[in-house]
N, C-alpha and C positions, 0 to 999 in steps of 0.2 A: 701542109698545115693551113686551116684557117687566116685569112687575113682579118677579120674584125677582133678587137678582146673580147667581144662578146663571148665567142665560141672558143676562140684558142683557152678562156679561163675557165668554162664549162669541161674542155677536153681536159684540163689541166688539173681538176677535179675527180670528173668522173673514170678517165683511165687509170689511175693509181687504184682507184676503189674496186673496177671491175677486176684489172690484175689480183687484188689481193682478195677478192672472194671468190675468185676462179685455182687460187691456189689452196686455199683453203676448201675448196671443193672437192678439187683435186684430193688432199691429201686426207678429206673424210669420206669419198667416194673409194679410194684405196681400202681404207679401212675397213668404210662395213662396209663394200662387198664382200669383203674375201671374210669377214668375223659371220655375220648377220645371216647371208646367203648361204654359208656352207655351213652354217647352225643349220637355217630352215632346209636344205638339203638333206643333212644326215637324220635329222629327225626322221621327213617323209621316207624316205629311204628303208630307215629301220623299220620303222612301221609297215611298208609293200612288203620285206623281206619277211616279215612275222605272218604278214598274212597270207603269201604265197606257201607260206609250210604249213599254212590250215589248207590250202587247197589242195599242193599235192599231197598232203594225209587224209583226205573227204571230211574236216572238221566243221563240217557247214555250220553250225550252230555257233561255233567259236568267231568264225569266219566273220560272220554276218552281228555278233556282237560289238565286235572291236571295229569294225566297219562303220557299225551306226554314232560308237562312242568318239573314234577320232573322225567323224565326217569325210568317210572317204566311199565311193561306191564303186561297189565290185560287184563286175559279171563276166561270166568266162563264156566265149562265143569261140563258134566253130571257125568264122572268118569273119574280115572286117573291111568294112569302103575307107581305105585312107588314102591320105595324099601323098603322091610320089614321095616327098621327101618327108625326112622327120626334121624337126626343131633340138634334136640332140645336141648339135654343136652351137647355139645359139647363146647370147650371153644370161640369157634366164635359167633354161635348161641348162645348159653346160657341167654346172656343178651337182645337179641330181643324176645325172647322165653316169658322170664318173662315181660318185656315189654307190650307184644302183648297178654298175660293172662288180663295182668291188664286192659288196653284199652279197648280191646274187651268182653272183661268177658266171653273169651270161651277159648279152647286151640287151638291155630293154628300150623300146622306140618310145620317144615321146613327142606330144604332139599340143601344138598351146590353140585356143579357140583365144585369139583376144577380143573379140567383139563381146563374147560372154566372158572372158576373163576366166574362163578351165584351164584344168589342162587334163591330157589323156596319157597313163603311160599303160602301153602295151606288154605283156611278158608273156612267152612263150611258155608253155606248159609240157610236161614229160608224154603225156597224149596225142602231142599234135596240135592243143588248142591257145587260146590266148586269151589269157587272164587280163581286163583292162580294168582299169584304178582309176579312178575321174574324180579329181577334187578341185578345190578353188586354189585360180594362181597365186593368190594369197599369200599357200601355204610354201612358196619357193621365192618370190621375190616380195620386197616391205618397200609401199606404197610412200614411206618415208621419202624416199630418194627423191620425187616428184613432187613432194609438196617443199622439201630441202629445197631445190633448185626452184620452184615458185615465189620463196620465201627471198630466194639469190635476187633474182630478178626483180620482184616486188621493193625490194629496200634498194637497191639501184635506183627504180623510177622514183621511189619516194625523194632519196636523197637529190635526186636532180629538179623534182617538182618545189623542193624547200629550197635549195642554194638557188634556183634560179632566179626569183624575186631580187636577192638583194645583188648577185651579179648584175643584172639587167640595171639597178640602182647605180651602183658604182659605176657603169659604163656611162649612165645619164648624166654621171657627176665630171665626168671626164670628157664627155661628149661636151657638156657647157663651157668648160675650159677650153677647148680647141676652137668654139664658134667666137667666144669673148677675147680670146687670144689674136683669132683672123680679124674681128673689127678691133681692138687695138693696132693691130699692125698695120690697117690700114687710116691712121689716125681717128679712131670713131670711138664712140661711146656705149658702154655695152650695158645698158639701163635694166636695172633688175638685178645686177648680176652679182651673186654674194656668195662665197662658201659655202660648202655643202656637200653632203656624202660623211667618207669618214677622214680621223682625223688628218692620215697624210695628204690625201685629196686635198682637204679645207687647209692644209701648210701647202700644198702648189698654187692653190686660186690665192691666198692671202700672200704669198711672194709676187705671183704676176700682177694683183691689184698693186701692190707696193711698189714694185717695178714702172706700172703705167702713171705711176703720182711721182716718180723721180723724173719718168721723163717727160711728162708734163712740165715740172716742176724747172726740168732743165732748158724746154723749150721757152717758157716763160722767160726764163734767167738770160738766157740769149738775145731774145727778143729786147729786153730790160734794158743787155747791156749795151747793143747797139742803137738802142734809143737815146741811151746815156752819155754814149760815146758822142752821138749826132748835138746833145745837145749842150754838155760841157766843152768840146771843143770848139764850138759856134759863137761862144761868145769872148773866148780869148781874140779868137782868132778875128772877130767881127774888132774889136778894138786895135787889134794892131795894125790891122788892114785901115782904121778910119787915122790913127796917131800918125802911119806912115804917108798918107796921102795927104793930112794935113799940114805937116812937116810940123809937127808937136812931138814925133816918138824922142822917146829919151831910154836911152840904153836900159837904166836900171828897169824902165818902166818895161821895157818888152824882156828883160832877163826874168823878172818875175812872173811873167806871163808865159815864158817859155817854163821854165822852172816849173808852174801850177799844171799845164799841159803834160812836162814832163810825169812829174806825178804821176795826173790822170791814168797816160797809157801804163806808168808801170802797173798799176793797180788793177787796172784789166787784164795786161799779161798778170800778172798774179792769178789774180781770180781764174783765167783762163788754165794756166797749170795747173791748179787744186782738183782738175777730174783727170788726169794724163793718166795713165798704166802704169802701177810699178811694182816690182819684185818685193811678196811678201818676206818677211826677217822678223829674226825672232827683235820680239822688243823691250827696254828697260824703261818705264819712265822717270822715274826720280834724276837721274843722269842729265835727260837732255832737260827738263824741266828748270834746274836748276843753273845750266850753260844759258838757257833762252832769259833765262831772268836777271842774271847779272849782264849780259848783252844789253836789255831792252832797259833795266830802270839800275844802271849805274849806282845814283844817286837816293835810291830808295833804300831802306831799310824792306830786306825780303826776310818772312818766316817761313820755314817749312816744314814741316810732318808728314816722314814719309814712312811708312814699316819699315823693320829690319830687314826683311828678305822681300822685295817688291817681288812682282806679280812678271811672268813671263810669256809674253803671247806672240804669235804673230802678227804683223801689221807692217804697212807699209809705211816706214820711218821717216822719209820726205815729207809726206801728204799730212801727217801726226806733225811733227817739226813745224811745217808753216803753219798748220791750224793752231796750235799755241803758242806761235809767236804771234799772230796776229792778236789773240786774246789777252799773251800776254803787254804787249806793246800798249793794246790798247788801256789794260788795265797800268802799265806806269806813265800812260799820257795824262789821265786824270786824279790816279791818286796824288794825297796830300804829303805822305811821306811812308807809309809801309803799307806792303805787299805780301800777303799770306796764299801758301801754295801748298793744297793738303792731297793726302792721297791716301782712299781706303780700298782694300783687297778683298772680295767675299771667293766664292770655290767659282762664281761662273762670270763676274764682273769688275773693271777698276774704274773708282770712281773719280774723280780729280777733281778736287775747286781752288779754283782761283780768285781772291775777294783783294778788293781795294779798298780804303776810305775816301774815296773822293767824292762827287756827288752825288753820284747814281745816276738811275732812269726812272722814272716813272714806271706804275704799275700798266697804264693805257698807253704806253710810248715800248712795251716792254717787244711786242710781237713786229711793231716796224722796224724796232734795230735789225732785227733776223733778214729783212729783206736786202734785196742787192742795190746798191747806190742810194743809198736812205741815212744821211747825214742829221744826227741829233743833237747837231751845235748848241739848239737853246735849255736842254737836257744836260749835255755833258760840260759846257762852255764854250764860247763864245771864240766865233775866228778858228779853229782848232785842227783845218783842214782837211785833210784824207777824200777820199774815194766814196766811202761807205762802204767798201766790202769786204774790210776786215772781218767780220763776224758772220756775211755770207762766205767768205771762202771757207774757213773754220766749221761752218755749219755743212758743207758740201762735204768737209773731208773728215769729219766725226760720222755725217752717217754712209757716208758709201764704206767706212769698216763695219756696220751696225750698229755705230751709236748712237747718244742722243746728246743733246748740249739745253741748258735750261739757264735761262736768267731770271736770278732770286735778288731778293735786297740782303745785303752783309751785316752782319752784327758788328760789323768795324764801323758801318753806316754809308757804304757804296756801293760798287754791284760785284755780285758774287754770280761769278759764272761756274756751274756743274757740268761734268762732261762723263756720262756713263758709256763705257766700252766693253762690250763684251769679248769674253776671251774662249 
């Protein structure tokens, strides 16, 4: 086999095709040879035989009538210059051969000219002499058969002169995936480089573009959070380093300091977990929705609407669990006093929202929440804590299922966060 797809998809095309016109050849070359050939055999045949009884009767006149009218020419000679062998058993003759046994009830020699396209048959006559019949090969084999198999051949090259264009296409369109894939892999940038071909090609290059923006996406986030790390910890740590050398530290004051620190790192391990590996399960949501809600806001007044029969997919339950507790938590930090928690089901997506009345975010503050360690105290309220990755963890772990997560303003007059999952 072939190692390019070029050709193995050329081979993979054109042998099915020639197999099935070779059988079909096959089984119309059965056909009319044995119908077509042994028609035009018994014809000529009769006809030598009709005219060999004009000759041994001396009906010359008759002879030379039916001669002229069926196109056959006869002359009866004393001897003749032939070639050793005859063309009797040959697959053209063959059936005139056997034919002109039976008719005549003698054997007559024949003999093909294919340059001129004759043929001679010879018959021995009750004299001594021999009667020769010379007419066009025409009349024993149909020229059909050859331009049938021209035709064989001709729509073969046709069909590989037409598929081969857009083969050679598709292969370009896979060939630019493999080059955009090796400078991806090797952190680079593959400028120009967009879908293209057909549809399932253009669904591999728009997964591997999607792919090269999570991991982008991920390297940034990394980078982010060890910047974050270096510089939320630097400044606890710079005060109690300055409290204890000055002999000013006071218990509560470095307990809160540890306690803020403490936070920090859980929040990172957080976040850190939200990409970990885990075993797809079938999943409910209204269930854990409703567990994470009366956990996170006690004290809230929670509504929810959820269908009768909710939606069942798989999904990894962990990674879904912290991502709406985080949303949710965040959503009973800032509301005022209720919490609504809806859920719609269409055949191919569930949709979730979760809305507060608290104070919202801004419409131009709306894309920084989404980022990793981006605290919007002056947005949400004042002093309020956290990490800022509540909403980046939540957003890593909506779309590595394939969702998508949107922050809208709430008719309650807070923030309404949507979460579309496909199932």
């Amino acid at each position: 086999m072939p190692r390019s797809f070029l050709a193995r998809t050329i081979l993979l095309i054109l042998v099915p095709l020639i197999v099935s016109l070779a059988i079909v050849a096959s089984v119309f070359f059965d056909n009319h040879w044995d119908r077509v050939h042994a028609t035009l055999a018994r014809t000529l045949a009769g006809e030598i035989s009709t005219m060999m009884d004009f000759v041994r009767n001396g009906n010359d006149a008759a002879l030379q009538t039916m001669s002229g009218k069926i196109g056959v020419n006869v002359s009866v000679n004393d001897a003749l210059n032939r070639p050793k062998h005859d063309d009797n058993h040959t697959i053209i003759a063959g059936p005139l051969s056997a034919q002109l046994r039976e008719k005549l009830g003698q054997r007559a020699n024949i003999y093909i000219d294919r340059g001129k396209r004759l043929v001679f048959i010879d018959v021995p006559t009750n004299d001594g002499k021999i009667a020769t019949f010379a007419t066009s090969m025409h009349r024993i084999y149909s020229t059909s058969t050859e331009v049938f198999l021209a035709w064989l051949i001709g729509s073969i090259l046709i069909v590989g002169i037409l598929v081969s264009p857009f083969i050679i296409a598709h292969t370009r369109s896979i060939r630019r995936i493999a080059k955009a894939a090796n400078r991806f892999g090797r952190g680079l940038d593959a400028p120009g480089f967009e879908p293209s071909g057909s549809r399932e090609i253009r669904e591999a290059a728009s997964a591997m573009i999607t792919m090269k923006e999570r991991l982008d996406r991920y390297n940034r986030t990394r980078t982010d959070m060890l910047n974050a790390v270096s510089h939320d910890l630097k400044s606890p740590l710079t005060r109690m380093r300055i409290a204890v050398e000055s002999g000013d530290a006071k218990n509560e004051d470095l307990l809160r300091d540890i306690d803020r620190m403490t936070e920090m790192v859980n929040g990172y391990l957080a976040f850190a977990r939200g990409e970990m590996p885990e075993i797809e399960q079938i999943t409910e949501l209204p269930s854990m929705l409703i567990r994470t809600a009366r956990d996170a806001a006690p004290n809230k007044k929670i509504i929810t609407e959820f269908p009768d029969t909710p939606a069942q997919f798989y999904a990894r339950p962990m990674a879904l669990a912290r991502a709406f507790a985080n949303i949710i938590e965040n959503a009973a930090r800032y509301a005022k006093s209720k919490i609504k928690i809806s859920e719609i089901d269409t055949a191919d997506q569930v949709e979730i929202t979760i809305e507060d009345d608290g104070p919202g975010i801004p419409d131009n503050k709306k894309a920084d929440a989404m980022r990793p360690f981006v605290r919007l105290d002056d947005a949400r309220g004042a002093n309020t804590g956290g990490t800022g990755l509540g909403l980046s963890i939540a957003q890593t772990a909506i779309e590595n299922h394939g969702g998508q997560i949107f922050l809208e303003n709430s008719e309650m007059g807070g923030l309404r966060v949507r979460v579309v999952l496909p199932i």
